[in-house]
C-alpha positions as CSV (number, residue, x, y, z in Angstrom):
1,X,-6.8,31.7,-13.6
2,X,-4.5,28.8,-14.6
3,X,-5.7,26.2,-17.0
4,X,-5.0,22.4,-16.2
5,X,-2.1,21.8,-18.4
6,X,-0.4,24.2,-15.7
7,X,-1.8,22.2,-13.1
8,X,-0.3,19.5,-14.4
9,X,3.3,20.7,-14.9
10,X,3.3,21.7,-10.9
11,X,2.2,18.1,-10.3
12,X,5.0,17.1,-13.0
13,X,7.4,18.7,-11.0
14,X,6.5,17.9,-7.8
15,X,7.0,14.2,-9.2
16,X,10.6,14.8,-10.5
17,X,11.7,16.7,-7.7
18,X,10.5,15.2,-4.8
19,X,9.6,17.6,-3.0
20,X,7.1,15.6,-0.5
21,X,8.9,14.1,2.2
22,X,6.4,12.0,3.5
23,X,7.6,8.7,2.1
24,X,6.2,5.4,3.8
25,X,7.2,1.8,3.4
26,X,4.9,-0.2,1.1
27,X,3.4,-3.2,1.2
28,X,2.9,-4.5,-2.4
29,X,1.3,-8.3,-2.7
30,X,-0.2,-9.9,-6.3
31,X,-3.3,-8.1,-7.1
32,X,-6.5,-10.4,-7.2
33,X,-8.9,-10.3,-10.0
34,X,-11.7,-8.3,-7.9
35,X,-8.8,-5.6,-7.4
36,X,-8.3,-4.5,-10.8
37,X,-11.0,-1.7,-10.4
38,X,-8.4,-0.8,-8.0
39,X,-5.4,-0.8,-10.7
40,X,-7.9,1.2,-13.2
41,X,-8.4,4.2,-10.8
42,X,-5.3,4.1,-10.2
43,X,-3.9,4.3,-14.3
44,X,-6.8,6.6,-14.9
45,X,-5.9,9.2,-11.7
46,X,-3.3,10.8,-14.1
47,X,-5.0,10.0,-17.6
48,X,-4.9,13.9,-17.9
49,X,-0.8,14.5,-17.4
50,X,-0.7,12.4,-20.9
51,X,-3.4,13.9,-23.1
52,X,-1.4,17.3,-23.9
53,X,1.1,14.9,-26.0
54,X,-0.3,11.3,-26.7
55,X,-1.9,10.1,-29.8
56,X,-5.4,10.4,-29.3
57,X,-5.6,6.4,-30.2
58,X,-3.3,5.6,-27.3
59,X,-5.0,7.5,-24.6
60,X,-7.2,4.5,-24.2
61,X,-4.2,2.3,-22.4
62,X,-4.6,5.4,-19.7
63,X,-8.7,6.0,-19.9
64,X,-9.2,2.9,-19.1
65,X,-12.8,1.3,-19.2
66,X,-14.6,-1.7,-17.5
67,X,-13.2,-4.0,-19.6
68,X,-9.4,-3.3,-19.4
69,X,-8.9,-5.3,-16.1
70,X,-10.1,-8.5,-17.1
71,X,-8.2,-8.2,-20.5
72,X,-4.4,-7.4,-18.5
73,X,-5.2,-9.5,-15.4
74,X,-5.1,-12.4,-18.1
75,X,-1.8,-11.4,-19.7
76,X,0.2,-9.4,-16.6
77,X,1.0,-10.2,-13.1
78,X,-0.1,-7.2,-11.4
79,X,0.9,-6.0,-8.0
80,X,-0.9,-3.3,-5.5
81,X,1.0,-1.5,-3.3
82,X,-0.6,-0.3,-0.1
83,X,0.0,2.5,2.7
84,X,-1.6,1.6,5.8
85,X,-3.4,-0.5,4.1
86,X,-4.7,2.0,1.5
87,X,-3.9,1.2,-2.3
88,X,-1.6,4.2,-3.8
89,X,0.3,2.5,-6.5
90,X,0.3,-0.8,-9.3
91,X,3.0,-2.0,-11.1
92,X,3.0,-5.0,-13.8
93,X,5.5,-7.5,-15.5
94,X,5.6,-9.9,-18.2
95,X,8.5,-12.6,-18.4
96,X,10.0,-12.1,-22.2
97,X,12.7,-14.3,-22.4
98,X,15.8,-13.9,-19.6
99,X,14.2,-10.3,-19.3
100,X,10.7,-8.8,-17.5
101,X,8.4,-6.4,-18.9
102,X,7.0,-3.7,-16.9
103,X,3.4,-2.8,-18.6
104,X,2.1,-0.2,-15.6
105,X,3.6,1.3,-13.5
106,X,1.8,4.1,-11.9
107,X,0.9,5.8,-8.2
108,X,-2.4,7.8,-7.4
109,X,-1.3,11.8,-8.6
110,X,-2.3,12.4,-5.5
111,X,-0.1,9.8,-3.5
112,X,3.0,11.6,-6.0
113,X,6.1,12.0,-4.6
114,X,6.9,10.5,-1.8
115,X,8.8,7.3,-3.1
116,X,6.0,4.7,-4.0
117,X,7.4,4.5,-7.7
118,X,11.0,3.4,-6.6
119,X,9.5,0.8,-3.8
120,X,7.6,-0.6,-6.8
121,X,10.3,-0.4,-9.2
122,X,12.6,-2.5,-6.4
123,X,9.7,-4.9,-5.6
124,X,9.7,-6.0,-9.0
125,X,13.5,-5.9,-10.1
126,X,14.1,-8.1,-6.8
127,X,11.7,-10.2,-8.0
128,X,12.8,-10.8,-11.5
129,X,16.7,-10.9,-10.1
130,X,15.1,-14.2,-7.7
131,X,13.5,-15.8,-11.1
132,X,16.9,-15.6,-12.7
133,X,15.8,-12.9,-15.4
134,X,18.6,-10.3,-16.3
135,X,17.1,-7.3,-16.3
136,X,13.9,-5.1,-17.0
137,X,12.9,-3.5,-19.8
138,X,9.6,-0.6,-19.8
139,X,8.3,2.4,-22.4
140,X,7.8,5.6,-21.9
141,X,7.2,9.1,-23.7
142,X,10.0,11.2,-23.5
143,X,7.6,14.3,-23.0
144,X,6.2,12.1,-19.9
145,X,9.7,13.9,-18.5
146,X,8.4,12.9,-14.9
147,X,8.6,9.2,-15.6
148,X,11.6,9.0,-17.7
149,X,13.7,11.5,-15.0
150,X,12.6,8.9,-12.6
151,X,13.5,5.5,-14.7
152,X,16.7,7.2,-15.2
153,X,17.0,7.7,-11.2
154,X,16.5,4.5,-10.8
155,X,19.3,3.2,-13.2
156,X,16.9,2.5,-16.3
157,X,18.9,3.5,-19.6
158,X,17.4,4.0,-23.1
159,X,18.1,1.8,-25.1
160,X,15.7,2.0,-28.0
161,X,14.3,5.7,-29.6
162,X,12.9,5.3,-32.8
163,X,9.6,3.5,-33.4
164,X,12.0,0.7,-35.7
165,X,14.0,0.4,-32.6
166,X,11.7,-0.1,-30.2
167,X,9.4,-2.6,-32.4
168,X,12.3,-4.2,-33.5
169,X,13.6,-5.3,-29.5
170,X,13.4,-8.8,-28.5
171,X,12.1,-10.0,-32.6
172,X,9.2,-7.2,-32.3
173,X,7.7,-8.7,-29.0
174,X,6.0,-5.1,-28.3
175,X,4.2,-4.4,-30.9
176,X,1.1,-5.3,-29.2
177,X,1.9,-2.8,-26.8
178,X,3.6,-0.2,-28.6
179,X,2.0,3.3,-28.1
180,X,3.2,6.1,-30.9
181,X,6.5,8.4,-29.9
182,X,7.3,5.7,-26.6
183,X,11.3,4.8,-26.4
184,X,12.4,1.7,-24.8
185,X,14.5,1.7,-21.3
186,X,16.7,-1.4,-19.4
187,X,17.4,-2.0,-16.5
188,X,20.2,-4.8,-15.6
189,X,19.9,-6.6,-12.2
């Protein structure tokens, strides 16, 4: 019988290597405040791929509770992207200066694969490229190999490794959301 965290590296590489072929055109529009149940399920659909390596005190920016959507839909514009009218993925950003942070960005693990994340991704680095920003910036783990294979893919680059590095980007504007062992990536429009 195999155990979940094998389960979860098949879904890992499905992820990175693409494998589904069913890839759709999204349509992603600003969430509204009713729909961040919607962005929760979503962030807490693959809660389970980052328990193996995360501090136990971060996992609670991916178990989300009741509370979290009220708390980010204050502080993040969020966007919901739809298949045939069906949510399957979330992104959000935060101006910071001449860049734009990406807090979330995540599909349903069962949506996986079939090119949501780079619609997203392009969704919002044509949108900070029309508000004159220069770039975007995210974090990731580097054991969260599906994500950062994908960033990469995209044209992120790291740019930050070590906890001083990352805390110290932008006069130590992520702190707040700092999560232990997370590396910093940019992306230039």
């Amino acid at each position: 019988m195999r155990n979940s965290l094998e389960i979860i590296e098949d879904r890992q590489r499905d992820v990175v290597g693409n494998t589904r072929t069913d890839s759709a055109q999204l349509d992603i529009q600003p969430a509204k405040p009713h729909e961040m149940v919607i962005a929760a399920n979503i962030l807490r659909s693959s809660a389970d791929w980052y328990r193996p390596f995360l501090d136990e005190k971060d996992m609670a920016q991916h178990d989300v509770d009741e509370t979290w959507g009220e708390l980010e839909f204050a502080r993040r514009n969020f966007y919901i992207g739809r298949n045939e009218g069906a949510p399957v993925g979330i992104v959000s950003t935060q101006s910071v200066g001449d860049m734009s942070y990406i807090g979330y960005i995540y599909v349903y693990d069962h949506q996986t694969g079939r090119g949501f994340g780079p619609q997203l991704l392009s969704y919002v680095r044509d949108k900070a490229a029309s508000e004159g920003k220069r770039g975007l910036v995210l974090i990731a783990h580097p054991k969260a190999t599906w994500a950062t294979r994908a960033y990469v893919r995209f044209g992120f680059e790291r740019l930050a490794t070590t906890r001083e590095q990352v805390l110290n980007w932008n006069a130590g504007w992520l702190k707040p959301y700092y999560e232990e062992g997370f590396e910093l990536y940019q992306y230039l429009v």
